[in-house]
C-alpha positions in Angstrom: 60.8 64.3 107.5 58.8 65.9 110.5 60.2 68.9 111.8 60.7 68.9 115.7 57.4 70.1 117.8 60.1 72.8 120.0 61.1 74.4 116.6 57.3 74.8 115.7 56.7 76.7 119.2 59.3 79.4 118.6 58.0 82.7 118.6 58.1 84.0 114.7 60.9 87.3 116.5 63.4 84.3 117.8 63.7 82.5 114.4 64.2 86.1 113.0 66.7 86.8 115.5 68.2 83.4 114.8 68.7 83.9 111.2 69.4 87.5 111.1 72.6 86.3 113.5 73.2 83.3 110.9 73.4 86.1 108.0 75.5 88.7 109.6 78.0 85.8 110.6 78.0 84.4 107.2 78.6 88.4 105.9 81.8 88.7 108.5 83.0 84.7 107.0 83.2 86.3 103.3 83.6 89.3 103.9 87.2 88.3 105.8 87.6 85.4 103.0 87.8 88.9 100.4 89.9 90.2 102.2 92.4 87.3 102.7 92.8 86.9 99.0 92.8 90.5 97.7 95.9 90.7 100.0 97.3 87.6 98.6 96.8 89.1 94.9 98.3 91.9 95.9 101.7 90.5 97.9 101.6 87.7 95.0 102.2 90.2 92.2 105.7 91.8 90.8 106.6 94.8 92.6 109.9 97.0 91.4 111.3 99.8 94.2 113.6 101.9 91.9 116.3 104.7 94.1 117.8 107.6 92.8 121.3 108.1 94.9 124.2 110.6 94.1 127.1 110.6 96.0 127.2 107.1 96.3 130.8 106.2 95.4 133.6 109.2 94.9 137.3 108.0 93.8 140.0 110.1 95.0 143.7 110.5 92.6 146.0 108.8 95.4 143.7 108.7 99.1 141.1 110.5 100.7 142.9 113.8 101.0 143.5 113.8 97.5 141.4 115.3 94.9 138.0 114.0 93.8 139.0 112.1 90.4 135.7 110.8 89.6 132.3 111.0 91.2 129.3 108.5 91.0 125.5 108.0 91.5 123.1 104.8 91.9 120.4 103.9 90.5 119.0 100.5 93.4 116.1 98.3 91.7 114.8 96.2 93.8 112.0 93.5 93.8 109.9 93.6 96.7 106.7 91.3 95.1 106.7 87.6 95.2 106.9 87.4 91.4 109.8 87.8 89.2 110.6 90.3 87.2 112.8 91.0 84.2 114.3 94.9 83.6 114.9 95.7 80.6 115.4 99.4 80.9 117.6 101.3 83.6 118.1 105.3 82.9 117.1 108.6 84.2 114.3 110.7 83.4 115.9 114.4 82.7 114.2 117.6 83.0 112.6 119.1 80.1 113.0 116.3 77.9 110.5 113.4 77.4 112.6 110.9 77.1 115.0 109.2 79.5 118.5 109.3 79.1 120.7 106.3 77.6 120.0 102.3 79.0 122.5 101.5 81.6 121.7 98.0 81.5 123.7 96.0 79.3 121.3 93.1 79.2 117.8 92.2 80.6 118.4 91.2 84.7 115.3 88.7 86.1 115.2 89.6 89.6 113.6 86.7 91.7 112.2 86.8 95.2 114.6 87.7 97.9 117.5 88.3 95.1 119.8 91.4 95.9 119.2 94.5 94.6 120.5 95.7 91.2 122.9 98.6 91.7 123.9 100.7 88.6 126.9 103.1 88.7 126.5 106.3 86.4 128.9 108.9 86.2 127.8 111.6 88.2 129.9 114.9 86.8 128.9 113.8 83.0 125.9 113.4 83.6 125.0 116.5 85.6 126.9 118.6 84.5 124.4 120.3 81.8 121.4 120.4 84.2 123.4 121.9 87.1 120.6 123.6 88.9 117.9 121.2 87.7 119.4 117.7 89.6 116.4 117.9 92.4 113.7 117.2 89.2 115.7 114.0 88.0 113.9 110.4 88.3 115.3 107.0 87.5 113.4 105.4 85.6 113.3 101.6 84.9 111.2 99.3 82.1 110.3 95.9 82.4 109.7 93.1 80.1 105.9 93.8 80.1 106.0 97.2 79.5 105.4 98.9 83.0 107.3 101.4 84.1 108.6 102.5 87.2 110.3 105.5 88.8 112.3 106.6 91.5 111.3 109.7 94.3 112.9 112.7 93.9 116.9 112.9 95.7 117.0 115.1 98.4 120.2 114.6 98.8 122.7 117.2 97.0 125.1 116.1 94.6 128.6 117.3 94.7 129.1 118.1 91.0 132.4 120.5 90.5 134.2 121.2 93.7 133.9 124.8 94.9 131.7 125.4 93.5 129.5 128.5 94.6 125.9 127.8 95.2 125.1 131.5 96.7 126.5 132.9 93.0 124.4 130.3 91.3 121.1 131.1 92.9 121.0 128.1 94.2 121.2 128.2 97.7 117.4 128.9 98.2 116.5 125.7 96.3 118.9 123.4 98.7 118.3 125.4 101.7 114.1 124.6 101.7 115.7 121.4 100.6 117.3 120.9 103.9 114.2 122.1 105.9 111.6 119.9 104.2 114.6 116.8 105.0 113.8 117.3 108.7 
């Protein structure tokens, strides 16, 4: 096969132009093919978004003026990947011990894609109670079938453990106070 005579008279700078433009368009073509399927491996994988909430449900005696008879907090586990997941584990991380507290998951859940959210009730005064000025360093914590682990932000949000009770005696008024400020 002959190659054209035009070709042949290009100047040697114009075929390096030429090729040099061929390159850097072939760099931008894979470059943006990466990228493409890096952010399908990453939406395609399992995701877990675990939320700490107290004050979530309070049960008065007889109505809403009545007094507080029980109080509880949330733990929200949510799927936000594309993959399923099965928790295994549900339970809050305490301060100053290693291990979390008791499962509050009777039996394994397998979240899918799009499923609600698994919401878990725990006893708020119970479980508070001994770590009354420590609830701000509390995680929930959740396990899945393959081991990972996940865990919750820290609460900002103030949980109403005993009523009256006095935070200014407690020295804890400070703490919720820069609580409040950092909130904002």
């Amino acid at each position: 096969m002959d190659i054209p005579q035009w070709i042949n008279d290009l100047p040697p700078v114009a075929v390096a132009l030429v090729s040099a433009a061929i390159a850097i368009i072939s760099l931008l073509i894979s470059g943006t093919s990466l990228f493409i399927h890096w952010r399908n491996y990453r939406r395609d994988s399992h995701d877990v978004d675990v939320e700490l909430q107290w004050n979530a449900k309070i049960i008065h005696e007889h109505g809403m003026r009545s007094p507080v008879k029980q109080r509880f907090g949330h733990i929200i586990v949510t799927n936000k990947g594309r993959r399923p997941v099965h928790v295994t584990y549900v339970g809050l991380q305490l301060p100053g011990r290693r291990n979390s507290s008791a499962n509050w998951l009777e039996k394994g859940v397998t979240l899918e894609e799009g499923d609600p959210s698994i919401i878990i009730e725990i006893p708020q005064d119970s479980v508070l109670e001994p770590f009354l000025g420590e609830w701000n360093k509390m995680y929930a914590t959740v396990r899945t079938n393959t081991g990972r682990s996940y865990r919750s932000k820290l609460a900002f949000e103030c949980p109403i453990i005993v009523p009256g009770f006095d935070w200014k005696s407690a020295g804890l008024l400070q703490d919720f106070t820069a609580l409040k400020k950092f909130e904002r």
